[in-house]
ZALUM-805024 format. One record per residue: y, x, z of N, C-alpha, C in turn; residue in one letter. Coordinates in steps of 0.05 Angstrom, whole numbers, plus 5000, padded with zeros to 4 digits. Example, Ala and Ser with C-alpha at 12.3 -4.5 7.8 and 13.67 -1.06 7.14 Angstrom:
2
488652645156491052465156493452645156a 495552575142497952735143500152585157s 
END
This chain:
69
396145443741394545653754396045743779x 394745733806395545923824396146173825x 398446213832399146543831397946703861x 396546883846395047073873397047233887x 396547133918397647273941396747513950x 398847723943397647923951397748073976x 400647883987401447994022399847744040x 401347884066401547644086404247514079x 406847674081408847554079408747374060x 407747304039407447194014406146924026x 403746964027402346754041403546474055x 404146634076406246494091408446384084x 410646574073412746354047411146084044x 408746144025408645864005407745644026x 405845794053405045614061407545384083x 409345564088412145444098413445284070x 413645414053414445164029412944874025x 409444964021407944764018408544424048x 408544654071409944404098413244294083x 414244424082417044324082417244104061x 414944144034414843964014412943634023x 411743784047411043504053412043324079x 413143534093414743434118417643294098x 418143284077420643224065420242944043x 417242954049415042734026416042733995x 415543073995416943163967414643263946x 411743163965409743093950408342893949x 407442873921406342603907403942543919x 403742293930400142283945398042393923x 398642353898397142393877396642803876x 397742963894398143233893397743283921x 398443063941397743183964394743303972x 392943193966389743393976390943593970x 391343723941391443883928393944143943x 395144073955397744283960396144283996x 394744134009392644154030391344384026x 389044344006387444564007388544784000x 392044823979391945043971393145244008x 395344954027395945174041393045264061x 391045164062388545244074387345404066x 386845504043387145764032388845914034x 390645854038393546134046392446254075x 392045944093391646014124389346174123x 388046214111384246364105386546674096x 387246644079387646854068390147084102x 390746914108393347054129391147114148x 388646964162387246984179385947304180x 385347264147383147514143385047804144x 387547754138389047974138390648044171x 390347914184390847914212389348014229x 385447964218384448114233383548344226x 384448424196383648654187385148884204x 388948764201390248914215389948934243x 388748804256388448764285385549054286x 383548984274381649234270382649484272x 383849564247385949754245387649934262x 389649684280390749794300389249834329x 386449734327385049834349383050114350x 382750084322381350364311383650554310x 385850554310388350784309387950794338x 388850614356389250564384387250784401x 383650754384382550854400381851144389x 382851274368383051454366384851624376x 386051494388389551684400387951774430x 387051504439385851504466383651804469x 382051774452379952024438380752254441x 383252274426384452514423386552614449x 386152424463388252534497386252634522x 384052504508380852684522380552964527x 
END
């Protein structure tokens, strides 16, 4: 079972582990799809949290702006 990522920082770890395991061919062709799709799901998962925070800091951004009105 995959263990659920609950950061970005997290994400990112495995998905730098998952390269290094294959830049090192320290995976089995028989596992490679499989460690593929899992870091493509990591990259989904870092994406969605990048633009959440990106939202975030523009909705803070433009409330500061608001408030110097």
């Amino acid at each position: 079972m995959t263990k659920k990522i609950t950061t970005y920082k997290e994400a990112v770890g495995e998905i730098e582990l998952i390269l290094k395991e294959i830049e090192n061919e320290e995976t089995d062709v028989d596992h490679l799809a499989e460690k593929v799709k899992r870091a493509y799901s990591l990259l989904k998962i870092c994406r969605e949290k990048l633009y959440k925070t990106e939202e975030e800091v523009e909705n803070i951004m433009k409330e500061i702006r608001d408030e110097g009105e």
